[in-house]
MDTraj code that builds the backbone (N, CA, C; nanometers):
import mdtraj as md
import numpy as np

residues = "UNK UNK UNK UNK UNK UNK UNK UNK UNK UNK UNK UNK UNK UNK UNK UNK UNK UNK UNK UNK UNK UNK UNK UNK UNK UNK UNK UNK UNK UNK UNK UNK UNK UNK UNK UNK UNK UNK UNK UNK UNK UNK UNK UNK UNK UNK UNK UNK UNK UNK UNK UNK UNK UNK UNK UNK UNK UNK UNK UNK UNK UNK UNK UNK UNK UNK UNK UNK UNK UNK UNK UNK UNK UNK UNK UNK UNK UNK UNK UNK UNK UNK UNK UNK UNK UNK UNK UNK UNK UNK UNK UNK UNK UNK UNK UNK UNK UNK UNK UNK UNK UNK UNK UNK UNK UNK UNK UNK UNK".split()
xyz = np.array([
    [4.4767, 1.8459, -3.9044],
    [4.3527, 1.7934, -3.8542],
    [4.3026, 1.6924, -3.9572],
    [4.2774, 1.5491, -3.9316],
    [4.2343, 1.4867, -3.9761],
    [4.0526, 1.4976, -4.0151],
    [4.0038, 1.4048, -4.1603],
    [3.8777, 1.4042, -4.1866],
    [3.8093, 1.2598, -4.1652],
    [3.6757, 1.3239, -4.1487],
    [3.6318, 1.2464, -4.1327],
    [3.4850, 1.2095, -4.2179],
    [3.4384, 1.1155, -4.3019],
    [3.3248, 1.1024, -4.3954],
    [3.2133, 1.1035, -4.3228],
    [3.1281, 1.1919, -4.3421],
    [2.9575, 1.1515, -4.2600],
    [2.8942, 1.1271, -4.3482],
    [2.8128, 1.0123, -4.3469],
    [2.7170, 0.8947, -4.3732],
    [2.5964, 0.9309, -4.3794],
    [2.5656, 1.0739, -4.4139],
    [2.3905, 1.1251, -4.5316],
    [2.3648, 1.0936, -4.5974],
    [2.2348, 0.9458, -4.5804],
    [2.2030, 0.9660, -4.7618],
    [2.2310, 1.0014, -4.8294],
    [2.3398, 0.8937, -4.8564],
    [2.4427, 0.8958, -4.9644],
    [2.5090, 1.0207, -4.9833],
    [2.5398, 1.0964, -4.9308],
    [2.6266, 1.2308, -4.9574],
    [2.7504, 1.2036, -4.8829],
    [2.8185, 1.2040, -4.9174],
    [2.9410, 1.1687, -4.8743],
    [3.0577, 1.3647, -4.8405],
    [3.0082, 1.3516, -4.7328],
    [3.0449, 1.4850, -4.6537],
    [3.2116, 1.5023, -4.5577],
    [3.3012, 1.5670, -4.5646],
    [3.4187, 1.5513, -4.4930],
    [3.3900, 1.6287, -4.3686],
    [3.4131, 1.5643, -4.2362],
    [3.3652, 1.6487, -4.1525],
    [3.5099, 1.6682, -4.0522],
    [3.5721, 1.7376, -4.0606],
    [3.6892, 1.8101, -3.9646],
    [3.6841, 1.7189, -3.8455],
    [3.7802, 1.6280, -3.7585],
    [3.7614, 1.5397, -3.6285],
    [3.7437, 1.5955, -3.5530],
    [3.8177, 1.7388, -3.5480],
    [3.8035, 1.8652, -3.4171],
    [3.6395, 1.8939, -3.4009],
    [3.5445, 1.8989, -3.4861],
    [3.4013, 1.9239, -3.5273],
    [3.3536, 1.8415, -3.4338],
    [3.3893, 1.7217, -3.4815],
    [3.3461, 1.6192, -3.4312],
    [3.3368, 1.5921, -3.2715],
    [3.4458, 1.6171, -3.1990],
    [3.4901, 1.6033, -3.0872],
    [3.4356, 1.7673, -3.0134],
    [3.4223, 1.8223, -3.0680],
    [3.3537, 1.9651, -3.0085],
    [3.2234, 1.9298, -2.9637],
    [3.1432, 1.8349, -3.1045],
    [3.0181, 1.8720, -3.0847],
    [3.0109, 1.7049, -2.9530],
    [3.0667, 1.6437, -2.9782],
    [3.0535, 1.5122, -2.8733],
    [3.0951, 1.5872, -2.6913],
    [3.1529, 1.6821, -2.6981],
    [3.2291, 1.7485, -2.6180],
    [3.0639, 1.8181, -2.5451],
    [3.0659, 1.8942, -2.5894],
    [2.9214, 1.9537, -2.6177],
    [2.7848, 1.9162, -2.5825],
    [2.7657, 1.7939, -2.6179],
    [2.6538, 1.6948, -2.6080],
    [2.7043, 1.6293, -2.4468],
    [2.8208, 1.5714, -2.4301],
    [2.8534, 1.5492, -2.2946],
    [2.8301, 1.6540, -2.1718],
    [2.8462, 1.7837, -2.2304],
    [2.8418, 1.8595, -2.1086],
    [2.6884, 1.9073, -2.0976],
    [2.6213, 1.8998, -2.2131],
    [2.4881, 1.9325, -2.1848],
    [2.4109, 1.8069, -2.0674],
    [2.4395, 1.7285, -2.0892],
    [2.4212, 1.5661, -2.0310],
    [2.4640, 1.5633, -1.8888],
    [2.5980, 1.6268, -1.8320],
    [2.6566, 1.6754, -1.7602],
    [2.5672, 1.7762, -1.6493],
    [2.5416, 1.8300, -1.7478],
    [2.4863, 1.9569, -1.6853],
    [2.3165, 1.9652, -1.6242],
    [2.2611, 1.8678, -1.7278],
    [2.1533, 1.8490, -1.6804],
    [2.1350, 1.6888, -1.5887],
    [2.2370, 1.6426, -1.5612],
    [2.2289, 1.5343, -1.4359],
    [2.2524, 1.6442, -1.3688],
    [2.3809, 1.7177, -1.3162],
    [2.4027, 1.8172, -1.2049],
    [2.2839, 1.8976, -1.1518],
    [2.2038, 1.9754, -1.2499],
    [2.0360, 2.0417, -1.2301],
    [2.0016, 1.9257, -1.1559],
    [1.9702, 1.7612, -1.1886],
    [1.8774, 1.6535, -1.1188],
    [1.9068, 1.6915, -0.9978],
    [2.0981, 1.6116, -0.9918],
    [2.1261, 1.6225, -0.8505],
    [2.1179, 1.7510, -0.7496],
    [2.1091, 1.8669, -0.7962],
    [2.0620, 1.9613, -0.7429],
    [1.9267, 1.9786, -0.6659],
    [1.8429, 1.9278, -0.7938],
    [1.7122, 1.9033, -0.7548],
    [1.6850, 1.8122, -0.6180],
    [1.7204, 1.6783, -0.6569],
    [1.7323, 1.5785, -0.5536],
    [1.7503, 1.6485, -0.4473],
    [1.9036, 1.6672, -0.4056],
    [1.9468, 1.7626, -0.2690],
    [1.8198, 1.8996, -0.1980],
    [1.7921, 1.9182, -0.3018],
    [1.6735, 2.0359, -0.2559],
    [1.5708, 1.9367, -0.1685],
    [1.5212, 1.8550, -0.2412],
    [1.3979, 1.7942, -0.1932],
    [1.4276, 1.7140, -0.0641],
    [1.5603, 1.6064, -0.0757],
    [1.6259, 1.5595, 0.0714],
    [1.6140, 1.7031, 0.1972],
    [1.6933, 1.8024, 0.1697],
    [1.7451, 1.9054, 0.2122],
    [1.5545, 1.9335, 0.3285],
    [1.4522, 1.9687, 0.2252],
    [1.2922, 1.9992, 0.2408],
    [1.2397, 1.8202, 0.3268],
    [1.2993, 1.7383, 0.3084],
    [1.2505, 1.5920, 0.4168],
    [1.3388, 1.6074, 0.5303],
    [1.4782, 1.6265, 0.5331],
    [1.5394, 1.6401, 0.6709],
    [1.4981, 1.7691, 0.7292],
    [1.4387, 1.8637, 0.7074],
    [1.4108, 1.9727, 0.7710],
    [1.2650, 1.9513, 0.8573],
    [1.1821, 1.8580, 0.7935],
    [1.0500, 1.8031, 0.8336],
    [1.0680, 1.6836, 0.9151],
    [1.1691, 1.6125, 0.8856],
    [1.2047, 1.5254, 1.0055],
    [1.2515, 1.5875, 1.1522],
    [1.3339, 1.6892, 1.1125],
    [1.3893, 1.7674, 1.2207],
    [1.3140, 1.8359, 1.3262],
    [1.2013, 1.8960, 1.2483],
    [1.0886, 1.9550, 1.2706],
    [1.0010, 1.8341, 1.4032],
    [0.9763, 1.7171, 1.3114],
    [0.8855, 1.6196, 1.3522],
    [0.9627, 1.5954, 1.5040],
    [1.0524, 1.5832, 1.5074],
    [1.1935, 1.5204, 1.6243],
    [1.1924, 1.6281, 1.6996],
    [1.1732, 1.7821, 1.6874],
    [1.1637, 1.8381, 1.7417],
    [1.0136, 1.8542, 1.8503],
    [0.8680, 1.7658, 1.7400],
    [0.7871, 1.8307, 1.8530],
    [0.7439, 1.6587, 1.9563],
    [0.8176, 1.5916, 1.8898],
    [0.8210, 1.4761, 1.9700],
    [0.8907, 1.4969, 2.0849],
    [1.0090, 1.5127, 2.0712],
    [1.0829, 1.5763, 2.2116],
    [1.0117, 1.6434, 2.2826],
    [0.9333, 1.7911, 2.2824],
    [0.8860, 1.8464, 2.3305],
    [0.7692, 1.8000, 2.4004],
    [0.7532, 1.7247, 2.3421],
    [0.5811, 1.6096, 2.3593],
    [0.6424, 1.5223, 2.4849],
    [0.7485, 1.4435, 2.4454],
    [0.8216, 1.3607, 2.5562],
    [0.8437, 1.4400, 2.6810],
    [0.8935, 1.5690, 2.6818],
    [0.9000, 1.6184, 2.8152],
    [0.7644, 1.6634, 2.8683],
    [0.6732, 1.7296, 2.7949],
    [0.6054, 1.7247, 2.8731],
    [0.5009, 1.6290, 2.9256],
    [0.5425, 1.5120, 2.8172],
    [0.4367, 1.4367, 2.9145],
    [0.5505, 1.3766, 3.0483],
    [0.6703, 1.3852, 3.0241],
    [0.7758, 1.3236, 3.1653],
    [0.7453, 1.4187, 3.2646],
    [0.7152, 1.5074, 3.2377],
    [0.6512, 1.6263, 3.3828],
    [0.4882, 1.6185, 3.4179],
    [0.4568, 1.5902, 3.3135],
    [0.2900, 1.5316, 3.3630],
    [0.2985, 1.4049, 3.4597],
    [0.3656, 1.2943, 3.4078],
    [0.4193, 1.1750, 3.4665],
    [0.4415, 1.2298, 3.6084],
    [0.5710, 1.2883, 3.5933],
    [0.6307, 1.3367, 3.7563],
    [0.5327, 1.3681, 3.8123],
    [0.4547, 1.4632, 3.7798],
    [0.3743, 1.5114, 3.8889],
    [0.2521, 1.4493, 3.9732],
    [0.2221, 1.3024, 3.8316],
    [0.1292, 1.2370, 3.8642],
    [0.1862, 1.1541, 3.9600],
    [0.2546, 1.1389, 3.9551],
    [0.3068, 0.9986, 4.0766],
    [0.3877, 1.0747, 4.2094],
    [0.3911, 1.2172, 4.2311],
    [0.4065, 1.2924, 4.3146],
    [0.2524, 1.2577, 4.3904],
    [0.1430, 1.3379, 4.2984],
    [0.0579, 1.2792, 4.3893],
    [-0.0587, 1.1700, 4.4338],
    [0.0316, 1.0510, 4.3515],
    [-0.0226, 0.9512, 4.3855],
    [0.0383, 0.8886, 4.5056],
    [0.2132, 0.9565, 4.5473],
    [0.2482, 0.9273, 4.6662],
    [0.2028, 0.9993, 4.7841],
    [0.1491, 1.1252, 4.7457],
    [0.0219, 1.1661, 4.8591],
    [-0.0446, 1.1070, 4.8793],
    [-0.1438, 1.0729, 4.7900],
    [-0.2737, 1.0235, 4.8379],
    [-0.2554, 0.8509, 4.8538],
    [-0.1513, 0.8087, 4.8921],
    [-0.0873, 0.7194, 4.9150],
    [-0.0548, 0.7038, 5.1026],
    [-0.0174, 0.8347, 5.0514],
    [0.0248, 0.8530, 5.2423],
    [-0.0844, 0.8773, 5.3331],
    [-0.1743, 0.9726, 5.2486],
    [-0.2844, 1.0059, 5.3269],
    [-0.3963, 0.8702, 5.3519],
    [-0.3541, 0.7878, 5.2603],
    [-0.4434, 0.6790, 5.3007],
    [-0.4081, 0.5726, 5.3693],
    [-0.3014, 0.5904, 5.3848],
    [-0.2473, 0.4791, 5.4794],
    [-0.2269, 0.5611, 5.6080],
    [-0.2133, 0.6825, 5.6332],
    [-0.2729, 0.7443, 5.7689],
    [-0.3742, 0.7558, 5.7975],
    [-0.4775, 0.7371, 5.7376],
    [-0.6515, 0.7261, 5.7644],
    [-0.6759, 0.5773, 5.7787],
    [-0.6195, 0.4922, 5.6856],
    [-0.5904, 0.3532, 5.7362],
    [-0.5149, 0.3126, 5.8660],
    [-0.4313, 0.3955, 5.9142],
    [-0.3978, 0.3879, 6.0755],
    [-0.4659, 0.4239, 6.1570],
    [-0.5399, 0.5423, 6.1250],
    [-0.6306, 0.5919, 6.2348],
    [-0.7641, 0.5365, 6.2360],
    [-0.7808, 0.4729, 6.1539],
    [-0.9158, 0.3474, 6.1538],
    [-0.8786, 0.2364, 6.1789],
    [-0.7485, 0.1913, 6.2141],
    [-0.7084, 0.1025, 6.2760],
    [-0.6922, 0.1337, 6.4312],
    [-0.6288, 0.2524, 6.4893],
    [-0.6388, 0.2588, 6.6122],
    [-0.7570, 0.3246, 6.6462],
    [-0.8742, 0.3357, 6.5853],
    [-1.0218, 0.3574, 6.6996],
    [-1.0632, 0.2307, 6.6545],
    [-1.0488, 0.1539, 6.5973],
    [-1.1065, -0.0313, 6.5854],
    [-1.0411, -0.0457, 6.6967],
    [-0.9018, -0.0792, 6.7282],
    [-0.8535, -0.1085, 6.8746],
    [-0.8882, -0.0554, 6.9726],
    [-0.8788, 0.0583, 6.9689],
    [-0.9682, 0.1222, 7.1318],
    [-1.0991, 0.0994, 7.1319],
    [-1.1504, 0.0229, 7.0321],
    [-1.3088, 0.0546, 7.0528],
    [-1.3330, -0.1024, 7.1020],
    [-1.2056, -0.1871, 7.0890],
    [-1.1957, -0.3353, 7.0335],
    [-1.1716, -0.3850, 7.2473],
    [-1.0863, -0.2754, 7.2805],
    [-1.0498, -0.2399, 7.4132],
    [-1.1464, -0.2163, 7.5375],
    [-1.2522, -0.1087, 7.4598],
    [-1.3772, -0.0986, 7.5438],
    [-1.4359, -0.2224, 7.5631],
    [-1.4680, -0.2860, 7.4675],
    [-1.5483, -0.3885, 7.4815],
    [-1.5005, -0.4765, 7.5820],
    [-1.3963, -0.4860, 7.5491],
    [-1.3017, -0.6163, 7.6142],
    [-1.3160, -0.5899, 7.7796],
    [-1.2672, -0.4313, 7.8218],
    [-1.2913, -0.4034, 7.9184],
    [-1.4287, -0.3724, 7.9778],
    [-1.5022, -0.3981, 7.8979],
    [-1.6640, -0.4041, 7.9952],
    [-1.7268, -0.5547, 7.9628],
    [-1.6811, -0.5861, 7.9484],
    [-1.7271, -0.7642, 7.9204],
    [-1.8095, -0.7537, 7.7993],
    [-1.7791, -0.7129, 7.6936],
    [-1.9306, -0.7020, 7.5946],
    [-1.8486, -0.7693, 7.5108],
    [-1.7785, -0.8075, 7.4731],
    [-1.7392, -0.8871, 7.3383],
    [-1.6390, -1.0496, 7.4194],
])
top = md.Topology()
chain = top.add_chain()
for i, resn in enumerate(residues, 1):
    res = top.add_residue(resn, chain, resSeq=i)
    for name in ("N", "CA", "C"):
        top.add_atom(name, md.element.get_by_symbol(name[0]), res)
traj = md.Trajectory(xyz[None], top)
């Protein structure tokens, strides 16, 4: 195993390369280890926004159908009262004609 001099105020120290490379070894995995905790972290918090999006998508949907069945039903009966008025609009059209008829037939109009 080779040496290596460390550079203390002025003390001139031999430090083993294996030492060396342990403690760099060491320092990397702590570094390592605490990005991995971040990215952990990160993923948690994504993990807690797609669940609230999911959530959100979920009551929108629910919102969408029921207003598509409110819809339906409204224009169900707007085609009633659609029909019913254009049959009351016929039948006020045929007593205007029979009434349009009387006249005609007694000389009054």
């Amino acid at each position: 195993m080779g040496l290596l001099k460390s550079g203390k105020r002025g003390e001139e120290q031999e430090e083993p390369v294996g030492n060396r490379n342990r403690n760099g070894n060491r320092n990397r995995n702590e570094e390592l280890e605490k990005e991995l905790q971040q990215s952990h972290e990160r993923e948690e918090i994504m993990r807690e926004e797609l669940k609230r999006a999911w959530e959100r998508l979920r009551v929108a949907e629910e919102a969408e159908e029921r207003l598509s069945s409110q819809l339906g039903e409204l224009e169900a009966e707007a085609l009633t009262q659609a029909r019913d008025y254009h049959q009351q609009i016929a039948s006020l059209m045929n007593q205007l004609s029979r009434a349009h008829q009387l006249l005609q037939a007694n000389n009054l109009f």
